[in-house]
Every structure is written in C-alpha cells, then in structure tokens.
mmJSON file of the N, C-alpha and C atoms, coordinates in Angstrom:
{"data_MODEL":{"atom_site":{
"group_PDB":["ATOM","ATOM","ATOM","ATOM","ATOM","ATOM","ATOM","ATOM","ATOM","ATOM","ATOM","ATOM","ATOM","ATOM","ATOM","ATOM","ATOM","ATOM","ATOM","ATOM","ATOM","ATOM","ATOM","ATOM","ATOM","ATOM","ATOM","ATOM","ATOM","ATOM","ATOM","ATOM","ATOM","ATOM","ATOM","ATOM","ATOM","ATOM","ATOM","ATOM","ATOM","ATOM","ATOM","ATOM","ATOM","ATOM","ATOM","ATOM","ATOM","ATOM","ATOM","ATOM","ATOM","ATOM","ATOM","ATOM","ATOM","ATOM","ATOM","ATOM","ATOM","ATOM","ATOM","ATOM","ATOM","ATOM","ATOM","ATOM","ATOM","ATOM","ATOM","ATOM","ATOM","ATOM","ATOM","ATOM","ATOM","ATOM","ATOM","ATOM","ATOM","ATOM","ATOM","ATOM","ATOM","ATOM","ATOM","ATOM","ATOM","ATOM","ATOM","ATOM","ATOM","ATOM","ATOM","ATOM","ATOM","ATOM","ATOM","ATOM","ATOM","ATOM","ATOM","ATOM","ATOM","ATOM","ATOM","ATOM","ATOM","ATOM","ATOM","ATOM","ATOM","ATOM","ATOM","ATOM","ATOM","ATOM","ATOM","ATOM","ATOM","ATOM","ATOM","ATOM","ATOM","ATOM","ATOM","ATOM","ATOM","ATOM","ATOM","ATOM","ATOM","ATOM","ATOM","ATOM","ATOM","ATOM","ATOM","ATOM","ATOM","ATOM","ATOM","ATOM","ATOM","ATOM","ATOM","ATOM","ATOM","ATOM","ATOM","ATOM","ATOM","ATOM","ATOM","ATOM","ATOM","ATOM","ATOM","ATOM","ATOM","ATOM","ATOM","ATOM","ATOM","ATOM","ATOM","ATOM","ATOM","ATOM","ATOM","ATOM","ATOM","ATOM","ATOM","ATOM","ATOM","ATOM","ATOM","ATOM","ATOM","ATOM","ATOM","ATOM","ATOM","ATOM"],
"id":[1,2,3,4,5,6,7,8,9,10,11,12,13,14,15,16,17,18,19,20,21,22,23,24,25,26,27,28,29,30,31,32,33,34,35,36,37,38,39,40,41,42,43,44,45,46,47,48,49,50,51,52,53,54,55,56,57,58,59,60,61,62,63,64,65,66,67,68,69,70,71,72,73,74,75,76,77,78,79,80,81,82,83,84,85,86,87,88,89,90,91,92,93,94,95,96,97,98,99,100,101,102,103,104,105,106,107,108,109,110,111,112,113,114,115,116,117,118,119,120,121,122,123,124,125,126,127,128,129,130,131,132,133,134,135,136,137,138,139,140,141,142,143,144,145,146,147,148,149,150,151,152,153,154,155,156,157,158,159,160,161,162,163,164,165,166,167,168,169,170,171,172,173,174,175,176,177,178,179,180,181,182,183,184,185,186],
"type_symbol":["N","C","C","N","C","C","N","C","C","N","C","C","N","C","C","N","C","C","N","C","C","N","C","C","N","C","C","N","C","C","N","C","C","N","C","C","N","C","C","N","C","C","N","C","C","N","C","C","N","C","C","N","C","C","N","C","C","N","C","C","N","C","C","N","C","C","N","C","C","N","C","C","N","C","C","N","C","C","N","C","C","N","C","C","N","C","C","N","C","C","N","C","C","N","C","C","N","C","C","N","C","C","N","C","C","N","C","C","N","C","C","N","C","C","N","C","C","N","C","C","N","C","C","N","C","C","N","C","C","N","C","C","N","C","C","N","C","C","N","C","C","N","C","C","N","C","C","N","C","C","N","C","C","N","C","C","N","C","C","N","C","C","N","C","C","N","C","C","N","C","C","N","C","C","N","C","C","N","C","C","N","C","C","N","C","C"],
"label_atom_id":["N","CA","C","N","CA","C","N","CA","C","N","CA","C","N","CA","C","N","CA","C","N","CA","C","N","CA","C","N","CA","C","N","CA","C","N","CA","C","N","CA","C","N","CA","C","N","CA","C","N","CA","C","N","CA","C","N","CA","C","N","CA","C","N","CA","C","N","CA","C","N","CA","C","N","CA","C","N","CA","C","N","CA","C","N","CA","C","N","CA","C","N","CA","C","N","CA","C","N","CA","C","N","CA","C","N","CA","C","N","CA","C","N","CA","C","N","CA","C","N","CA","C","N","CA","C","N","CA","C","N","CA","C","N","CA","C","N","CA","C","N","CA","C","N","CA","C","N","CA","C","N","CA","C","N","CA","C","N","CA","C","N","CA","C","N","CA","C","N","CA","C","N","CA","C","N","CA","C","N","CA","C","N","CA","C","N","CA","C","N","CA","C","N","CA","C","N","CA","C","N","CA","C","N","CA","C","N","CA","C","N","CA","C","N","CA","C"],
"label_alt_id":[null,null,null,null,null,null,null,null,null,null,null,null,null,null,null,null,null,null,null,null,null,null,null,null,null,null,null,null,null,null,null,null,null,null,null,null,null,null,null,null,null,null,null,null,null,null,null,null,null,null,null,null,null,null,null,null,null,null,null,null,null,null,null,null,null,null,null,null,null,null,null,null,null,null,null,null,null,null,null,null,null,null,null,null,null,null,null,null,null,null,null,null,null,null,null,null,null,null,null,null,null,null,null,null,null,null,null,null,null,null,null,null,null,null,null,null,null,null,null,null,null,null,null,null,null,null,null,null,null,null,null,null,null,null,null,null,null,null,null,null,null,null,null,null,null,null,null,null,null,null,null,null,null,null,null,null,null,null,null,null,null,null,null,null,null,null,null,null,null,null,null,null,null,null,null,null,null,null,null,null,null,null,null,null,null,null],
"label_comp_id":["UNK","UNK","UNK","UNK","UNK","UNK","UNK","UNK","UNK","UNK","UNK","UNK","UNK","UNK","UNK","UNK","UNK","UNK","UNK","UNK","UNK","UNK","UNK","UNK","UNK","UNK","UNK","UNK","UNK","UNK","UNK","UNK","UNK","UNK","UNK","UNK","UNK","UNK","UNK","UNK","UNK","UNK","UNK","UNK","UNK","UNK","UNK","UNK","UNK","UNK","UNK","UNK","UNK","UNK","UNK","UNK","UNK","UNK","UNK","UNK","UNK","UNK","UNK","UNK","UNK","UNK","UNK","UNK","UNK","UNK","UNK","UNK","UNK","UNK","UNK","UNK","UNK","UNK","UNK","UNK","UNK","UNK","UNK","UNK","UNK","UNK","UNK","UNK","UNK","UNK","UNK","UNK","UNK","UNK","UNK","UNK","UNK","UNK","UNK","UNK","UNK","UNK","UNK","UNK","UNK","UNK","UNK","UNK","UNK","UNK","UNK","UNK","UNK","UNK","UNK","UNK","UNK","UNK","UNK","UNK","UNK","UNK","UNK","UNK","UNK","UNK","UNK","UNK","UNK","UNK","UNK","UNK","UNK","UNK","UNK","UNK","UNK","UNK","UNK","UNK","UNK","UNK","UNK","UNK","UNK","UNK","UNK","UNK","UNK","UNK","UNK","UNK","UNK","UNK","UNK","UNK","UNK","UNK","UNK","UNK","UNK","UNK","UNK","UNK","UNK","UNK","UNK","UNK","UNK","UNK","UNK","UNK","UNK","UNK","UNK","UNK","UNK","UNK","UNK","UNK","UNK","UNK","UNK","UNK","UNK","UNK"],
"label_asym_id":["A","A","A","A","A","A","A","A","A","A","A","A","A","A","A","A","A","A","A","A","A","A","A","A","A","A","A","A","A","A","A","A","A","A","A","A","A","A","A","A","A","A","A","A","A","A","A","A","A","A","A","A","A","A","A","A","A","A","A","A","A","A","A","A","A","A","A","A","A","A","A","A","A","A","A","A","A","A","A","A","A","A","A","A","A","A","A","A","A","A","A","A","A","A","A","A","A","A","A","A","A","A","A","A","A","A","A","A","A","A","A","A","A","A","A","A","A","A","A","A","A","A","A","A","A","A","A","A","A","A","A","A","A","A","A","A","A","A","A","A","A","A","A","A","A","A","A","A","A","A","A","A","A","A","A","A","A","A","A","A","A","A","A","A","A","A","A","A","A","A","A","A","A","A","A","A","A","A","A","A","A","A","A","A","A","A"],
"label_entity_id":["1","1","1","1","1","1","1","1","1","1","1","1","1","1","1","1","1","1","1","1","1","1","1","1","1","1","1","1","1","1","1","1","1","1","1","1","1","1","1","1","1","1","1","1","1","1","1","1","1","1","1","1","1","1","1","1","1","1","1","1","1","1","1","1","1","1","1","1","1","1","1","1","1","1","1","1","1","1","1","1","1","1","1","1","1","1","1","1","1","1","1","1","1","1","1","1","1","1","1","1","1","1","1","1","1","1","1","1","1","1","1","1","1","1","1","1","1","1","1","1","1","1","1","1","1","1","1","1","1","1","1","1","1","1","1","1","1","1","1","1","1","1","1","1","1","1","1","1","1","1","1","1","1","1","1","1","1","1","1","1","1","1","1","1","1","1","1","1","1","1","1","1","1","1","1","1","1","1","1","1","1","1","1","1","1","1"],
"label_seq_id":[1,1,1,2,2,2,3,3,3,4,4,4,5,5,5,6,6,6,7,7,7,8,8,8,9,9,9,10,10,10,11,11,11,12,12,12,13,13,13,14,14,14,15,15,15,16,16,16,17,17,17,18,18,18,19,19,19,20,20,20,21,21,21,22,22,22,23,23,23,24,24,24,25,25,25,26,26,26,27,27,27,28,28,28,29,29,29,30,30,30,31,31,31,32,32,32,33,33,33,34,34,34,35,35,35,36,36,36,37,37,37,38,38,38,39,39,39,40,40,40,41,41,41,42,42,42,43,43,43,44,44,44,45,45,45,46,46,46,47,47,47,48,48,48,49,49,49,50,50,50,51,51,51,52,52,52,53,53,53,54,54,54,55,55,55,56,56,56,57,57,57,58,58,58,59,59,59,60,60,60,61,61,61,62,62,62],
"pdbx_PDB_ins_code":[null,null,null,null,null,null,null,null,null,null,null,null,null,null,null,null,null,null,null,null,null,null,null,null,null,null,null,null,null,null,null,null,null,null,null,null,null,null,null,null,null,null,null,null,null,null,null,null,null,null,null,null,null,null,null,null,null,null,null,null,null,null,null,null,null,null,null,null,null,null,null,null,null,null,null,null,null,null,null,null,null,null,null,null,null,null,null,null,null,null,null,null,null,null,null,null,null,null,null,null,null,null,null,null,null,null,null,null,null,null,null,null,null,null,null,null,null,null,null,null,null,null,null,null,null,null,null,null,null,null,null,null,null,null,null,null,null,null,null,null,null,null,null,null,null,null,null,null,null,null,null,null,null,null,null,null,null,null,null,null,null,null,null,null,null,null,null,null,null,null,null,null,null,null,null,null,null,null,null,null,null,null,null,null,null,null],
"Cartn_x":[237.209,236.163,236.636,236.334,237.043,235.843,236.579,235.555,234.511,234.757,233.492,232.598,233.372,232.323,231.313,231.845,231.022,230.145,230.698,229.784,228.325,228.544,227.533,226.82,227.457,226.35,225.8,225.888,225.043,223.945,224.582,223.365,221.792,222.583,221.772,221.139,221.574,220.394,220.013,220.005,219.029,218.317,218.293,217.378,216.246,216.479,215.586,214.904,215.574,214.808,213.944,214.179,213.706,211.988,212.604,211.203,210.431,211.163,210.291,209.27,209.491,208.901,207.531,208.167,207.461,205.907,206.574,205.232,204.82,205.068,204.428,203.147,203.715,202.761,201.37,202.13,200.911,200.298,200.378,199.827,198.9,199.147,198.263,196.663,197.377,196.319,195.503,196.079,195.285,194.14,194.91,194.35,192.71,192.834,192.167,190.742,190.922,190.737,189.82,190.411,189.459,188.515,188.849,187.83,186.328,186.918,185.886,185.077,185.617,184.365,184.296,184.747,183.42,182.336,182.748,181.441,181.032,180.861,180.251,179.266,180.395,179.143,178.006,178.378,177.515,176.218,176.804,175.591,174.596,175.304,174.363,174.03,174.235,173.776,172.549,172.716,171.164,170.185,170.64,169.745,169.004,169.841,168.964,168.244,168.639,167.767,166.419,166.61,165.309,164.154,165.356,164.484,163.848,164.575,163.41,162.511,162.473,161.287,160.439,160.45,159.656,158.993,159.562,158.937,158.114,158.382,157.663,156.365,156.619,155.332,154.387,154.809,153.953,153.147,153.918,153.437,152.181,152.832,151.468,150.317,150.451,149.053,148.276,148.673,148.072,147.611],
"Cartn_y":[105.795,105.62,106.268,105.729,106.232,107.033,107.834,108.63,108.317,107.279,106.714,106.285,105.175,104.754,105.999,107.191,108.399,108.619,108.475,109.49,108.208,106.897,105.771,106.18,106.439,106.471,108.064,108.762,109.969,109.93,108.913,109.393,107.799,107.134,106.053,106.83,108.125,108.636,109.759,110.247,111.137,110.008,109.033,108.447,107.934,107.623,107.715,108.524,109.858,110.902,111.517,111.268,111.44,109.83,109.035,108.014,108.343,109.068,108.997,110.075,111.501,112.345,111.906,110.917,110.361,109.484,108.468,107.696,108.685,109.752,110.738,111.746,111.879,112.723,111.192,110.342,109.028,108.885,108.816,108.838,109.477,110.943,112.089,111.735,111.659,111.183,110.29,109.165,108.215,108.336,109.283,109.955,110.384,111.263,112.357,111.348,110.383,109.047,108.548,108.195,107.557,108.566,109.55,110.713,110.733,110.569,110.71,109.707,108.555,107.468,107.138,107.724,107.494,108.327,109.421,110.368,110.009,109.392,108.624,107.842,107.084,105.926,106.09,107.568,107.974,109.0,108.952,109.499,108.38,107.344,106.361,105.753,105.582,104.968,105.811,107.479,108.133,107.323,107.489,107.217,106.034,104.734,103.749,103.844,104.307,104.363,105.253,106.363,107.093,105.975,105.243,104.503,103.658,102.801,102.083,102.424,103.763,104.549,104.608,105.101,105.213,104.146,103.075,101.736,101.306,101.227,101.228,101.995,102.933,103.913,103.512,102.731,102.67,101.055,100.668,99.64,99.465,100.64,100.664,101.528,102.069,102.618,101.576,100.701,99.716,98.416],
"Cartn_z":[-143.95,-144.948,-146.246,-147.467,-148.594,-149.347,-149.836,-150.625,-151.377,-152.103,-152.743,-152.05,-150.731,-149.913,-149.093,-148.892,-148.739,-149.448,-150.907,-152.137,-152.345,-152.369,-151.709,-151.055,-149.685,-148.478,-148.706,-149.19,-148.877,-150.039,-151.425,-152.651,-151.969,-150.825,-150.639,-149.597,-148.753,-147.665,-148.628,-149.542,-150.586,-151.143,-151.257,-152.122,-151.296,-149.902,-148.789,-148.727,-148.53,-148.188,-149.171,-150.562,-151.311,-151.913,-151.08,-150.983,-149.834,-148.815,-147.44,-148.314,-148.851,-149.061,-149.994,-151.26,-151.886,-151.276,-149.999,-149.197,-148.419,-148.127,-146.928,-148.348,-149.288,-150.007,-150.635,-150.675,-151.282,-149.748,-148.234,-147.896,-147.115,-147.784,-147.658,-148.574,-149.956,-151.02,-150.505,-149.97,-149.629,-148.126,-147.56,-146.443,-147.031,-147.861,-148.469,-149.024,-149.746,-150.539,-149.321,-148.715,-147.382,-146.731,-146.788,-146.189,-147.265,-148.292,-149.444,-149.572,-149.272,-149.451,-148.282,-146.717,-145.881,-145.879,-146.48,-146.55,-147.964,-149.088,-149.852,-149.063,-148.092,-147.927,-146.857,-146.016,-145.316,-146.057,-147.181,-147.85,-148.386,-148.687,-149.694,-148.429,-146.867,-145.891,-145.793,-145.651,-145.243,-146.533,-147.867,-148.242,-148.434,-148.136,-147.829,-146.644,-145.52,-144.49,-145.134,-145.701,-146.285,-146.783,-147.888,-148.5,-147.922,-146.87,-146.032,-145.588,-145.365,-144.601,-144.927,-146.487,-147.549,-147.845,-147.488,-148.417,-146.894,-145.985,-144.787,-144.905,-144.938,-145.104,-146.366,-147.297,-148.319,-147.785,-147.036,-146.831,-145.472,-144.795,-143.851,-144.792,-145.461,-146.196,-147.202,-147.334,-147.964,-147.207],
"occupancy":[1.0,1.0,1.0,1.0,1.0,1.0,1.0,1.0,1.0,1.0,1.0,1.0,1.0,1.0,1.0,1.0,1.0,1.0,1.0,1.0,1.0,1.0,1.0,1.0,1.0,1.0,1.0,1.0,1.0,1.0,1.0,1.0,1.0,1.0,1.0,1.0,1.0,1.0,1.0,1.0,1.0,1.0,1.0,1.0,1.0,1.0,1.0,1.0,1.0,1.0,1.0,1.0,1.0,1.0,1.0,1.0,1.0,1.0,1.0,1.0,1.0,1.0,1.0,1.0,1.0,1.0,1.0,1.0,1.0,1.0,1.0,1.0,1.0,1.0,1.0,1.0,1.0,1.0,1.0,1.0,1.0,1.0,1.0,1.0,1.0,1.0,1.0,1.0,1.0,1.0,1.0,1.0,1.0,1.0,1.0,1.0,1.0,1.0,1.0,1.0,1.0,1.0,1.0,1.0,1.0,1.0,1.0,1.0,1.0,1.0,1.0,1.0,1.0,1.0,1.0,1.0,1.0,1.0,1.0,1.0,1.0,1.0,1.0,1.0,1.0,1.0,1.0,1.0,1.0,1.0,1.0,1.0,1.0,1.0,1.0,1.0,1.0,1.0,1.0,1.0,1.0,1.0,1.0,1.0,1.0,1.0,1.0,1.0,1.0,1.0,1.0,1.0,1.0,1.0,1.0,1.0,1.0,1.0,1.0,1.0,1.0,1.0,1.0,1.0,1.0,1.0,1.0,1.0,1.0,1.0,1.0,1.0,1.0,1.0,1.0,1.0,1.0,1.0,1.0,1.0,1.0,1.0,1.0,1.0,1.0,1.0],
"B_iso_or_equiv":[0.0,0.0,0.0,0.0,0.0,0.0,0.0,0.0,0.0,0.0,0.0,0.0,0.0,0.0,0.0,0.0,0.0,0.0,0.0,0.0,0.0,0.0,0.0,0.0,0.0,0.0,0.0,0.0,0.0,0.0,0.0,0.0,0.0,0.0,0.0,0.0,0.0,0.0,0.0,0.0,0.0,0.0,0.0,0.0,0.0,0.0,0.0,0.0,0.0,0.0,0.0,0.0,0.0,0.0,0.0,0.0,0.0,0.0,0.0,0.0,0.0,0.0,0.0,0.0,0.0,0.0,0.0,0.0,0.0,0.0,0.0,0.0,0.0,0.0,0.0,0.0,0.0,0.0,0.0,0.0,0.0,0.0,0.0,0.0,0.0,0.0,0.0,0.0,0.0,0.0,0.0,0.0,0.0,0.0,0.0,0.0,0.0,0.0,0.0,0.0,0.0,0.0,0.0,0.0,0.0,0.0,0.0,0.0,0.0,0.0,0.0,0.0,0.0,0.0,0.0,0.0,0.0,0.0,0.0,0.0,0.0,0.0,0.0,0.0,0.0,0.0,0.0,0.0,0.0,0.0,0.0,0.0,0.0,0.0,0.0,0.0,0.0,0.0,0.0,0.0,0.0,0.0,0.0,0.0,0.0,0.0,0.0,0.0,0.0,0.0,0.0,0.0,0.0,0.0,0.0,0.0,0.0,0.0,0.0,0.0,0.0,0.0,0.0,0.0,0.0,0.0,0.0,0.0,0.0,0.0,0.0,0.0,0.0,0.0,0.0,0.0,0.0,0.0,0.0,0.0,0.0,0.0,0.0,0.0,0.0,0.0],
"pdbx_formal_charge":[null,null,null,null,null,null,null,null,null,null,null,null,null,null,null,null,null,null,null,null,null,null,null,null,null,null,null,null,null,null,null,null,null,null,null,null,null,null,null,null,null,null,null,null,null,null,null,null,null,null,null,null,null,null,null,null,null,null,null,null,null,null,null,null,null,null,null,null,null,null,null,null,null,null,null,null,null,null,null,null,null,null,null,null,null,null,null,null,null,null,null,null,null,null,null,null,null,null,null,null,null,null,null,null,null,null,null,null,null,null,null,null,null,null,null,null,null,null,null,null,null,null,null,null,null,null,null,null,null,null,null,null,null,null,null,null,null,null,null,null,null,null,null,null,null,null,null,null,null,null,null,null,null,null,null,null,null,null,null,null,null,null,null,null,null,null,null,null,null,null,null,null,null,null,null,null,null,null,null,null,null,null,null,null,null,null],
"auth_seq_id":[1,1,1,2,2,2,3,3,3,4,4,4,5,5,5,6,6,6,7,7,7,8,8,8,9,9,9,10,10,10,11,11,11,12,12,12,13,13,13,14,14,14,15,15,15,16,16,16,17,17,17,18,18,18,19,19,19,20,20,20,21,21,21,22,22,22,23,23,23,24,24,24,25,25,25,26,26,26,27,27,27,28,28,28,29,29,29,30,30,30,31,31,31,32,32,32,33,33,33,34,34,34,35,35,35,36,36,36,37,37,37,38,38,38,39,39,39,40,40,40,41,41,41,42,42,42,43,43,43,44,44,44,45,45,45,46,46,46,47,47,47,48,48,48,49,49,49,50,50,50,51,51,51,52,52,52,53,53,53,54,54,54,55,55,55,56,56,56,57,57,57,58,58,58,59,59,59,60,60,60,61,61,61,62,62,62],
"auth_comp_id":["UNK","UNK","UNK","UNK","UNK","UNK","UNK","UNK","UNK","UNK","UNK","UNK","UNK","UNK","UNK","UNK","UNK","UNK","UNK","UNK","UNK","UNK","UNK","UNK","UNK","UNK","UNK","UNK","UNK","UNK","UNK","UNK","UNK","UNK","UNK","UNK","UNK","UNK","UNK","UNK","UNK","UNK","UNK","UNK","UNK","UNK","UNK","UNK","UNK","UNK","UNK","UNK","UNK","UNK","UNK","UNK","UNK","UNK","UNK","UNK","UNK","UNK","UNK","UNK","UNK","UNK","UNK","UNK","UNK","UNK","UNK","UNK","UNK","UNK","UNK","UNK","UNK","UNK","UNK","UNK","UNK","UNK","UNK","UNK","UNK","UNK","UNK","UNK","UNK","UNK","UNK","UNK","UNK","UNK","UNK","UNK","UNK","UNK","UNK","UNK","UNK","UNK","UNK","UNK","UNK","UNK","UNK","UNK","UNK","UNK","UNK","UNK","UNK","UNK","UNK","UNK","UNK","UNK","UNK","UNK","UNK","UNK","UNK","UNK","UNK","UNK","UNK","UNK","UNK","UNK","UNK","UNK","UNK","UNK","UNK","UNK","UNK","UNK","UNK","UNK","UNK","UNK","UNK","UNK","UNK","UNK","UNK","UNK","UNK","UNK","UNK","UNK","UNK","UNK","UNK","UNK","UNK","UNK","UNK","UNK","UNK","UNK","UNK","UNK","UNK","UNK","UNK","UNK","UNK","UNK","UNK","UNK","UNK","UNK","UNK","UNK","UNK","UNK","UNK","UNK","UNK","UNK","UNK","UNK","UNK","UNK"],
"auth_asym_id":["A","A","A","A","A","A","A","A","A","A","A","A","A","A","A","A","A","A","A","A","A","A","A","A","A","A","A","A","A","A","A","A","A","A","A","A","A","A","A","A","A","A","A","A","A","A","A","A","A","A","A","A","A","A","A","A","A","A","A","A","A","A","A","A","A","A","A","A","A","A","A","A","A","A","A","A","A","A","A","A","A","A","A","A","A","A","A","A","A","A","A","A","A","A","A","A","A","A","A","A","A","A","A","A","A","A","A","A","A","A","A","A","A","A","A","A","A","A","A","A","A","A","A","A","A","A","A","A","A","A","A","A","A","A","A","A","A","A","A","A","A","A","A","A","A","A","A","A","A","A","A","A","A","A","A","A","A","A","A","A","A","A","A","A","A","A","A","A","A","A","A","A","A","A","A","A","A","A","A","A","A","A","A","A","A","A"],
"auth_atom_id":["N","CA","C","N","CA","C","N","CA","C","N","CA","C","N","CA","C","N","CA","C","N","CA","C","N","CA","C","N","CA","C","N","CA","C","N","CA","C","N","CA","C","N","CA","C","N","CA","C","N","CA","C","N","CA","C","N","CA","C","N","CA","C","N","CA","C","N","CA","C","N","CA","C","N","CA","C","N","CA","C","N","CA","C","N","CA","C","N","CA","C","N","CA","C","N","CA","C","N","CA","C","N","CA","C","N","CA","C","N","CA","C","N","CA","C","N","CA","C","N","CA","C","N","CA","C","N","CA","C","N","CA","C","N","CA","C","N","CA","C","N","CA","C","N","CA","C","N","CA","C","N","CA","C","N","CA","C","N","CA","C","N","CA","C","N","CA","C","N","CA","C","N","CA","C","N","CA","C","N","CA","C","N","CA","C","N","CA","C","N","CA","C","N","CA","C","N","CA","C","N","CA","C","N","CA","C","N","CA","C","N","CA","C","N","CA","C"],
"pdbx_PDB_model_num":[1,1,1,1,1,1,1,1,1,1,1,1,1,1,1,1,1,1,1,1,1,1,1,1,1,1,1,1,1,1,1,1,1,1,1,1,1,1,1,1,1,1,1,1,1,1,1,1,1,1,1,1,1,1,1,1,1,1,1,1,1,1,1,1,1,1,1,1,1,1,1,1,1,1,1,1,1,1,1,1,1,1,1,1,1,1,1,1,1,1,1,1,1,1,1,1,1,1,1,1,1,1,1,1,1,1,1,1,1,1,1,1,1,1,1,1,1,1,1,1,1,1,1,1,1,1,1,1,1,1,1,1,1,1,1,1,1,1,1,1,1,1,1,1,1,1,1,1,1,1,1,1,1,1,1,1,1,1,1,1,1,1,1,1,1,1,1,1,1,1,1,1,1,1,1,1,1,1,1,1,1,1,1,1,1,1]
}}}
C-alpha cells in the first residue's frame, strides 16, 4: 500500500468518524425534540379533554 493511498484511507475514516459524531449529537437533539412535543401534545390533549367536560357540563345545566 503506498503512502498516499494510506494518507486517503485514514483522512476518509476521520471524516467518518467525525460524521458519525456529528448524526449521533443531531440525533440526540432530535431525541430531546420528540420528548417535547409529546409532552406538548399531552398537555393540549388534557386540555381538550377538560374542555369537553366543561362544555358537557354546560350543556346538562341547560
């Protein structure tokens, strides 16, 4: 193997390792991202359920 073809193959497995690091930290973020809007949407879920409740209740008093 000739030297260059070395000095190739090692800057082509740093540049890997240097993308693996890159998609492992984006899919932390994105991890994080998804945590946040299921608990978004479990909040805006209680509150439509509230709200139905509410509107139920107004409707049996009338």
């Amino acid at each position: 193997m000739k030297k260059t073809d070395l000095q190739a193959l090692m800057q082509a497995v740093e540049h890997l390792l240097a993308r693996h690091t890159e998609l492992q930290q984006q899919n932390q973020i994105l991890r994080e991202e998804r945590g946040q809007l299921i608990e978004k949407n479990d909040i805006a879920q209680q509150k439509i359920v509230a709200m139905i409740s509410r509107l139920k209740a107004l409707e049996q008093d009338l």
